[in-house]
N, C-alpha and C positions, 0 to 999 in steps of 0.2 A: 524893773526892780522897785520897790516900796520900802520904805522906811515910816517908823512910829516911835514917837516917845509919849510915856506915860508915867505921871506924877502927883500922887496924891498923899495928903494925909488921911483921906477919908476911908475906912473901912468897906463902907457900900460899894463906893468907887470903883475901893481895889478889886474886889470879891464880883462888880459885872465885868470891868476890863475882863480878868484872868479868865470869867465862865464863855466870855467871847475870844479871844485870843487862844483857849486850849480844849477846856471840855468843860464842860456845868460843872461847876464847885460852890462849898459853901469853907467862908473862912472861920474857926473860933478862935476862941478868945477878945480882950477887948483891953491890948496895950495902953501902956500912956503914948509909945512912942509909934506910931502908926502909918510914919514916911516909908513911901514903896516907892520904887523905882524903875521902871521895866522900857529897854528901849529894841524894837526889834530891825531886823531886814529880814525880806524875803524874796527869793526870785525861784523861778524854774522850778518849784515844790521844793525851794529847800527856806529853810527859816533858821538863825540865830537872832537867840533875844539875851539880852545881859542884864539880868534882875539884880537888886539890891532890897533887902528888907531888913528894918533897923530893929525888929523884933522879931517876936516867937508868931512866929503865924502855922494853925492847925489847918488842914483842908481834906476835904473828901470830893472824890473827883471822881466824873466819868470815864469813859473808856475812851484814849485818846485818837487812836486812828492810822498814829506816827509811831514809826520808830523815835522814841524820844532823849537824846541823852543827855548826860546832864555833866560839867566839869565844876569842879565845886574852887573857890579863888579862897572864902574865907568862912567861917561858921559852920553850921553843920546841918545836914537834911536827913532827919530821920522817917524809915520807910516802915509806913504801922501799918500794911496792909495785909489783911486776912490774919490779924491779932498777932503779926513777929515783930521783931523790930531790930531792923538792920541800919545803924549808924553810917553816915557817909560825910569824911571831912575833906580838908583842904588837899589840894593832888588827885585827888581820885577823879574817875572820868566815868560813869558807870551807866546804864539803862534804867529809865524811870521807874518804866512800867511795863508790861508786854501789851502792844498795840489794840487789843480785842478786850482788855480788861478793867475792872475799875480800881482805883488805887488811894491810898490814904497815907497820911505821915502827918510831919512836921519840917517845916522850916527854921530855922534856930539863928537869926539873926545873923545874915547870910550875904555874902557876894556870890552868883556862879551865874554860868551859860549855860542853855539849853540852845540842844539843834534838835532840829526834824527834817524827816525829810520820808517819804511814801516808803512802805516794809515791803513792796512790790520788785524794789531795786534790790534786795537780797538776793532775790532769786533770778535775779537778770548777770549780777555776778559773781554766784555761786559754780565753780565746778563741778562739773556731773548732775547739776538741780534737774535738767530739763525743761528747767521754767516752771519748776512746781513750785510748791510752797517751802520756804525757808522761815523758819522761826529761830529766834533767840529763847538759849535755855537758859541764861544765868546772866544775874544784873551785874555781875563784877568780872573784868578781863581776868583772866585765867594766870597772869602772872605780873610782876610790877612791871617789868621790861613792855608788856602789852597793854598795860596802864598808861604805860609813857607811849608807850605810840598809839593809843589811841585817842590821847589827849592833847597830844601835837598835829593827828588829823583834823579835831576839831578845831585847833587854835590855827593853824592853816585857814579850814574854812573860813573863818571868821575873822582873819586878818589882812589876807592876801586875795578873797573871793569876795564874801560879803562886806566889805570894810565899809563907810561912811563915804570915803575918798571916790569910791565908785559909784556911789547911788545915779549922780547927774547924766551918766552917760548909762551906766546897767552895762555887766560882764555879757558878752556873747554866750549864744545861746551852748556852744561847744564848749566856749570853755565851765559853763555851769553844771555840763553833764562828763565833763571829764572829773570836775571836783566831787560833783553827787559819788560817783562810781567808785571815786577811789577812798573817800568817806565811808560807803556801804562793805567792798572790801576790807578796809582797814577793820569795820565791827567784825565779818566773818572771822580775819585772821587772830579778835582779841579776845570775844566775848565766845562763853561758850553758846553752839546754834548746832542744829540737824545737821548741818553740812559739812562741818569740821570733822567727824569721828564715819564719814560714808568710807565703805573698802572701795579699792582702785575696781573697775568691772574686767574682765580680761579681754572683752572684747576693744576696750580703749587701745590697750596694746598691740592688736593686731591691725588696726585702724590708723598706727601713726607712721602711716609710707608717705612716699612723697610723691605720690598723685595729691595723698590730703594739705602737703605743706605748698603743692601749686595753687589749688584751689582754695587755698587760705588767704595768701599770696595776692592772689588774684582779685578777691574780694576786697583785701582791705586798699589794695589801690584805687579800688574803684570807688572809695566809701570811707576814704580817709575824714572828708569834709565834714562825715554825718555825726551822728552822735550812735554807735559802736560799743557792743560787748562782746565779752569772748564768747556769750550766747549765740550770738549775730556771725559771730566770725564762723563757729560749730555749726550752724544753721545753715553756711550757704554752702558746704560741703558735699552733704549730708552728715557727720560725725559727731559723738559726743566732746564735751570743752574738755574733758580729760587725754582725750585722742588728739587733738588741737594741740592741747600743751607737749604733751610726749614728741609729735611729730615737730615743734618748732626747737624740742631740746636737743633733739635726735641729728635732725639734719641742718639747721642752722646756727643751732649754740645761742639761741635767746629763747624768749618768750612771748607769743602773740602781740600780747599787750606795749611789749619791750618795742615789739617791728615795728608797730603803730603808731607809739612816740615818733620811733626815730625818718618814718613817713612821713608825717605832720610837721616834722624838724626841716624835712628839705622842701616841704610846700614853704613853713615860713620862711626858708632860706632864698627859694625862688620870689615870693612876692616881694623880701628886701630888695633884693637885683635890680627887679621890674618898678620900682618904685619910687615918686618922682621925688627927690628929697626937699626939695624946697614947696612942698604940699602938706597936707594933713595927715601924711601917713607918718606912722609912729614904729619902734620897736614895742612898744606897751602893746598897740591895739592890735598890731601883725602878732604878736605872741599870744594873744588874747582869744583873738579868731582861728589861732590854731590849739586853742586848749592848753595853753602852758599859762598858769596864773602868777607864779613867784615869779619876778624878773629875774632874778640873781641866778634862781638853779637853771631860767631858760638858757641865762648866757654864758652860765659853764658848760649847759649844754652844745650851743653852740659855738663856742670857740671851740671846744673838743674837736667838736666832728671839722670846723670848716677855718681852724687857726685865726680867726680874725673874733676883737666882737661884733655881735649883728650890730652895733651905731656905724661900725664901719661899712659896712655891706652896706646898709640904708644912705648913708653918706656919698656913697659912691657910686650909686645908681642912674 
């Protein structure tokens, strides 16, 4: 994990920072008031940065690479690209830009976050993609209710994953691609994208027996530890993720992704048991190495399933 803070009054400054940190840009204009403020973390290809600009700054910028989004705290980011101008204020959680494109606006004397992270993970967990290509069709979530959840994914990432509090030791590498995943998810189910409006295929249905829910089953026992998509899970079958999903609603009353938690739940419940408590082992870092980033929801998760908190499990080992 890497952490950066940057601070200037200088316009030149701010304008090589930003064309290194995202894509070549040029800044206009020429404020009185010309403090920028941009502090990032990044690990595992994923990046939050938390900007602040105490002015109107214009920019014209390249083509960024990333799925880029932006959660806006205070002021407003206006998007001039290709002559429209679509206004963006505080709440709103939206996509910059489309990752292949080049983009223009304005910044309006502004607090907000920006995440990235590779558009490649769309299509890894997208259902039914096959690992094609996944594109986002539209900068604004599809409804406020998908507003708010996808700007509580972001502040997740950014609070609970990438936080400052972490930098010294850096989140395991699971739990980075359990955050990435369910960040990329959360865009599929907000923003409109290719994937969201595909018909069910009928061969998925014919597909969700329970030879496929063994061999689901089977895989993800074996592969708890790794870093796992419903792609991966549908791949070691042979079936599509939509066949995956039918056959784990079908005959088990969850969903792939649900088993998988709740697999990874009794790995870290086994290595609390196993573990020496008056050593360096932790409830944080045993939660951490099994992909559960919030403490709080790990341990309503596990008192659920196992009546105790895991301090006590650990405690008692």
């Amino acid at each position: 994990m890497t952490s950066l803070i940057f601070e200037s009054g200088n316009l030149e400054a701010t304008e090589a920072f930003l064309s290194a940190a995202y894509t070549p840009m040029q800044i206009g204009g020429r404020p009185a008031n010309s403090r920028a403020r941009i502090a990032r973390i990044e690990a595992g290809g994923l990046s939050v940065d938390r900007l602040s600009f105490g002015y109107t700054m214009g920019y014209d910028a390249g083509c960024l690479g990333k799925v880029c989004l932006v959660s806006m705290h205070s002021g407003t980011l206006v998007d001039t690209t290709d002559g429209r101008e679509e206004v963006y204020g505080p709440g709103e959680t939206f996509l910059l830009a489309p990752h292949d494109r080049p983009y223009a606006g304005q910044v309006r004397e502004a607090r907000y976050t920006i995440t990235m992270f590779d558009p490649r993970l769309l299509a890894r967990v997208a259902p039914g993609s096959g690992g094609g290509d996944v594109r986002i069709t539209g900068a604004r979530a599809v409804g406020p209710a998908e507003n708010r959840r996808l700007g509580a994914a972001v502040a997740y990432l950014r609070d609970h994953v990438l936080d400052e509090s972490a930098v010294a030791d850096g989140p395991d590498g699971l739990l980075l691609s359990t955050a990435a995943q369910h960040l990329a998810a959360t865009v599929l189910h907000t923003l409109p994208n290719t994937a969201r409006e595909e018909a069910d295929a009928p061969r998925d249905t014919r597909d969700a027996h329970s030879d496929t829910l063994s061999r689901a089953l089977s895989f993800i026992e074996a592969n708890a530890h790794r870093d796992i998509t419903l792609a991966d899970i549908a791949a070691s079958v042979p079936v599509t993720p939509r066949a995956v999903q039918y056959a784990f609603t079908r005959h088990a009353g969850t969903t792939p992704l649900g088993h998988l938690r709740r697999v990874r739940l009794a790995r870290a419940h086994a290595e609390l048991r196993s573990a020496d408590p008056s050593g360096t082992a932790t409830v944080a870092r045993i939660a951490g190495r099994w992909g559960f980033a919030h403490q709080g929801r790990f341990a309503a998760a596990y008192r659920q399933e196992y009546g105790v908190p895991p301090s006590v499990t650990l405690r008692s080992g």
